[in-house]
TIMI-56530 format. One record per residue (C-alpha): x negated, z, y negated. Coordinates in Angstrom, 1 decimal. Example, Ala and Ser with C-alpha at 12.3 -4.5 7.8 and 13.67 -1.06 7.14 Angstrom:
+--------+--------+--------+
:     c1 :     c3 :     c2 :
+--------+--------+--------+
:  -12.3 :    7.8 :    4.5 :
:  -13.7 :    7.1 :    1.1 :
+--------+--------+--------+
//
This chain:
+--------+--------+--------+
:     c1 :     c3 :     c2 :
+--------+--------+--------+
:   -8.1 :   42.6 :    4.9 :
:   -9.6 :   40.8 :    7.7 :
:  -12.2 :   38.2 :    7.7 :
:   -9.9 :   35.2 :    8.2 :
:   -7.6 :   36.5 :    5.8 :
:  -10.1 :   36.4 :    2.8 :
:  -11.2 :   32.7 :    3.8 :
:   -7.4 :   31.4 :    3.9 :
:   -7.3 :   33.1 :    0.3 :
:   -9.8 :   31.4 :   -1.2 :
:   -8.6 :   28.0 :    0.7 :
:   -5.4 :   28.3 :   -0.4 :
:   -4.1 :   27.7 :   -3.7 :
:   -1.7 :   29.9 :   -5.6 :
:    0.9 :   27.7 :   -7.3 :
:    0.0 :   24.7 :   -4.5 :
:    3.0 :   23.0 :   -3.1 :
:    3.7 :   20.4 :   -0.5 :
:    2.8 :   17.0 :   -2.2 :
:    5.9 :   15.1 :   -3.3 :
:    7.8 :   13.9 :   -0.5 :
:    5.0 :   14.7 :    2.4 :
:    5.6 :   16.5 :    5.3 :
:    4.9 :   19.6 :    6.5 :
:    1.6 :   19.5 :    7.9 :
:    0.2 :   22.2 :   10.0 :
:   -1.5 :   25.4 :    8.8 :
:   -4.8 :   24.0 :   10.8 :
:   -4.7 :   20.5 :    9.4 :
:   -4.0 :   22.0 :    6.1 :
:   -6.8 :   24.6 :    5.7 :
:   -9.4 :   22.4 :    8.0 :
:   -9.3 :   19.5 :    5.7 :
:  -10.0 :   21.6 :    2.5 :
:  -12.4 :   23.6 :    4.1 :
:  -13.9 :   20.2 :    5.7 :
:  -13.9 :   18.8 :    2.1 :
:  -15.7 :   21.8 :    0.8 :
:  -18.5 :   21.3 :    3.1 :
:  -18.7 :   18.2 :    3.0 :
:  -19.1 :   17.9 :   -0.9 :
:  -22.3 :   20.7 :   -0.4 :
:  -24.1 :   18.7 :    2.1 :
:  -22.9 :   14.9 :   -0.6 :
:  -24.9 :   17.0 :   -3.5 :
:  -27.2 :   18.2 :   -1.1 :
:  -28.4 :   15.2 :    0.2 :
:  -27.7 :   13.3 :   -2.9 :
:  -30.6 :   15.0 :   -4.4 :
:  -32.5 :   14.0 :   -1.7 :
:  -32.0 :   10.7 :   -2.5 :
:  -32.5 :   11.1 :   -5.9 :
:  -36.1 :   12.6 :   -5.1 :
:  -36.3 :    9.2 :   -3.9 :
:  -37.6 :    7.9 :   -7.0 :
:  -41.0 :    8.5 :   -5.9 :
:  -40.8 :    6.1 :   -3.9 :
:  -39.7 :    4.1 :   -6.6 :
:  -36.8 :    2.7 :   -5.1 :
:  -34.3 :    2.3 :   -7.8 :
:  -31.3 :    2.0 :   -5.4 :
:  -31.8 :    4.7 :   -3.4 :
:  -31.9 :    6.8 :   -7.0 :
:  -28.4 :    5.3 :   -8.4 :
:  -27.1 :    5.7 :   -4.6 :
:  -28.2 :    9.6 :   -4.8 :
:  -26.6 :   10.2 :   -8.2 :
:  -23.4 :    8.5 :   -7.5 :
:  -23.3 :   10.7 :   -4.5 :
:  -23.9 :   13.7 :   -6.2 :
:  -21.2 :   12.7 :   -8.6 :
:  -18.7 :   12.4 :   -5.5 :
:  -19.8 :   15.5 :   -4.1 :
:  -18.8 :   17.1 :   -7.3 :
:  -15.7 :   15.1 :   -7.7 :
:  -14.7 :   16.6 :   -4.2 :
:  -15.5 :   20.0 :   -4.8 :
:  -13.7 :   20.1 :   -8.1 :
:  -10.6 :   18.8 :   -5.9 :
:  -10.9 :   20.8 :   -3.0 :
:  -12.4 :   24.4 :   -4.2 :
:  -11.8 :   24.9 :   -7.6 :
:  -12.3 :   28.4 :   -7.4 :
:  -15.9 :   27.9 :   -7.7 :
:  -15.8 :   26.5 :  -11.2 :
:  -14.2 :   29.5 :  -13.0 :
:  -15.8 :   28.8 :  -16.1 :
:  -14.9 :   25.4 :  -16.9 :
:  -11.1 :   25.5 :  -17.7 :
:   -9.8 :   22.0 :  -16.9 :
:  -10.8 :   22.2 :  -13.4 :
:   -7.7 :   23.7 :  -12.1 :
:   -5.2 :   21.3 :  -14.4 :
:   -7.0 :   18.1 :  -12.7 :
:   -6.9 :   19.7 :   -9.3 :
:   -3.2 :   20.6 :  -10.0 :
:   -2.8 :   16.6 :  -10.8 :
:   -4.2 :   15.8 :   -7.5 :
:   -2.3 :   18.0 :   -5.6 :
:    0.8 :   16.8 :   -7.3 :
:    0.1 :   13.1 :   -5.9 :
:    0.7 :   12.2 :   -2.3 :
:   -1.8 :   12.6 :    0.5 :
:   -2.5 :    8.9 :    0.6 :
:   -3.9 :    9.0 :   -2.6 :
:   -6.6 :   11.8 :   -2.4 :
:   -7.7 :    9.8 :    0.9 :
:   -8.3 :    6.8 :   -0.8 :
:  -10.1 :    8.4 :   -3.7 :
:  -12.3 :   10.0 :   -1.4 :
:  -12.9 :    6.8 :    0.7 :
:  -13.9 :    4.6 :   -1.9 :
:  -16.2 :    7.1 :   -3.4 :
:  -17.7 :    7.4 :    0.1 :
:  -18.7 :    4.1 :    0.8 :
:  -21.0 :    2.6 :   -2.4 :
:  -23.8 :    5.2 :   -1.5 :
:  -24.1 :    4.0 :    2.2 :
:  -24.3 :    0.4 :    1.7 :
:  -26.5 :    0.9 :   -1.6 :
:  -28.9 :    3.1 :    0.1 :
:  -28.7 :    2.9 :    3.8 :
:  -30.1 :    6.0 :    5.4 :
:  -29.6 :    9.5 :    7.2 :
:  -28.8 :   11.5 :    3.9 :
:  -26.5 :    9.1 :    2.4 :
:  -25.2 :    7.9 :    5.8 :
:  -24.2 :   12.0 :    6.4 :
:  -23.7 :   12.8 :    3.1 :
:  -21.2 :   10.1 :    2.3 :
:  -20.0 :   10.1 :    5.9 :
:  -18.6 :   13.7 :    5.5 :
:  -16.8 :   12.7 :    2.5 :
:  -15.3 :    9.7 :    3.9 :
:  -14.1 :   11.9 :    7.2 :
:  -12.2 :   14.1 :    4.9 :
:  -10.6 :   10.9 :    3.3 :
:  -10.1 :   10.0 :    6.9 :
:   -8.6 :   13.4 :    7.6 :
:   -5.6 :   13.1 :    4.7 :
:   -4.9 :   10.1 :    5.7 :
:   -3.7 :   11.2 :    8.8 :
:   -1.9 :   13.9 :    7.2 :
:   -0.3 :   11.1 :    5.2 :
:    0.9 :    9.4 :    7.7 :
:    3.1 :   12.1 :    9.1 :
:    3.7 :   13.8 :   12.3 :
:    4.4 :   11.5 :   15.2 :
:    8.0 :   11.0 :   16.9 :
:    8.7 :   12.4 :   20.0 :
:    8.6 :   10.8 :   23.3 :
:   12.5 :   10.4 :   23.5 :
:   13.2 :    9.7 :   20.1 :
:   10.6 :    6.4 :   20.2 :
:   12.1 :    5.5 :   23.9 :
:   15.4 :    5.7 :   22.0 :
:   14.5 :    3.4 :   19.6 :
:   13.0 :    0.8 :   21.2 :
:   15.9 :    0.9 :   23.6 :
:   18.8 :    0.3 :   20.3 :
:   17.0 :   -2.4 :   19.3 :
:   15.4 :   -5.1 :   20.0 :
:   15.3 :   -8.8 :   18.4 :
:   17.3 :  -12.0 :   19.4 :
:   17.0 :  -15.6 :   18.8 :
:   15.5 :  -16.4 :   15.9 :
:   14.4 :  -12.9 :   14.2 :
:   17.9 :  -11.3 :   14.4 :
:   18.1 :   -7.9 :   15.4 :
:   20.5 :   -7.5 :   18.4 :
:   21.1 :   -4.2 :   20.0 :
:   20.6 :   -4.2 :   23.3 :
:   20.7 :   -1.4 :   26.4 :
:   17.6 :   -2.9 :   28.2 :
:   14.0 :   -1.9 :   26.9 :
:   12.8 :   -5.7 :   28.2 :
:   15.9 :   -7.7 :   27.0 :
:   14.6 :   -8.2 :   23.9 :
:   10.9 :   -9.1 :   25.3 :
:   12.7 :  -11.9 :   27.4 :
:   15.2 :  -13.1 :   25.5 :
:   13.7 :  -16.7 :   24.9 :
:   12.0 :  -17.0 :   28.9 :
:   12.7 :  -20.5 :   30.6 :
:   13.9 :  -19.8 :   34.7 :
:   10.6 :  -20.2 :   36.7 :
:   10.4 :  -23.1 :   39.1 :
:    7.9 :  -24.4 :   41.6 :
:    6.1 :  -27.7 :   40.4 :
:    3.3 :  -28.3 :   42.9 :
:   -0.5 :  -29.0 :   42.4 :
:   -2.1 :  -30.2 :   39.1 :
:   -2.1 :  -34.3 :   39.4 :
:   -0.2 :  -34.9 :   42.6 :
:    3.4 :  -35.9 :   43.1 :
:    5.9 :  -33.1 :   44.6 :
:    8.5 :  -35.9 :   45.0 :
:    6.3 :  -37.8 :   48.3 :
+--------+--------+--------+
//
């Protein structure tokens, strides 16, 4: 078993499917977001206990900022790598739960628990920390949004239709019919403040 075999193992889930209704996403999109989540959630708890140390400093915010980050960091490992918490039983039943939910929603989760640490603590740690963590997000939501059409298939449609007076759709064969549809016929009307009629 090669290298690249073993990581793709522990990246991939056994009974993980396709999330309800999503597209099929490509095998490097697939395994680089989880394995860009599980990195990113080591360098959230890492730096999140830098933050924490923070309380030396006594700065209060930087401490709450540091544990909430930690917590994230956790949060996203649990999701992402569940294969590292072995001994704690739920793990895999909430990370089946997530993976049972569209992409959308695991990119928004791991957007908004990005963002609180940055603006309560602005620095280098949280600012990477949190930054990784919000990339992922940033990552599935791409994923959510689905592969793109194809060159001819979006000519296509912006040839069939286009809109008419007043909001309607009308189909049309031009692609600038329906940009024009409401133009006024140029004319010629002479200088600003002098009379073309003398």
């Amino acid at each position: 078993m090669s290298f690249a075999e073993k990581i793709t193992g522990l990246l991939a889930r056994p009974n993980q499917q396709d999330p309800a209704g999503g597209p099929e996403q490509p095998w490097y999109l697939k395994y680089g977001s989880r394995l860009l989540g599980i990195v990113a959630a080591f360098f959230a708890i890492l730096f999140g206990l830098w933050n924490v140390l923070s309380i030396i400093t006594l700065s209060v915010s930087c401490l709450v900022a540091g544990i909430i980050q930690m917590i994230a960091g956790f949060i996203v490992m649990v999701l992402e790598a569940p294969c590292c918490f072995v001994c704690i039983e739920q793990v895999n039943g909430i990370a089946d739960k997530v993976d049972a939910k569209p992409m959308y929603f695991r990119a928004g989760l791991y957007c908004a628990l990005a963002v609180p640490p940055i603006f309560m603590c602005f620095g280098l740690a949280s600012l990477f920390g949190s930054g990784l963590i919000f990339a992922t997000g940033a990552v599935y939501a791409m994923m959510a949004l689905g592969k793109k059409a194809s060159a001819e298939d979006m000519r296509a449609a912006a040839q069939q239709t286009g809109y008419g007076v007043n909001g309607t759709a009308a189909s049309t064969t031009n692609d600038r019919a329906g940009i024009v549809n409401n133009a006024q016929p140029f004319s010629f009307t002479g200088a600003v403040g002098t009379d073309s009629n003398v």
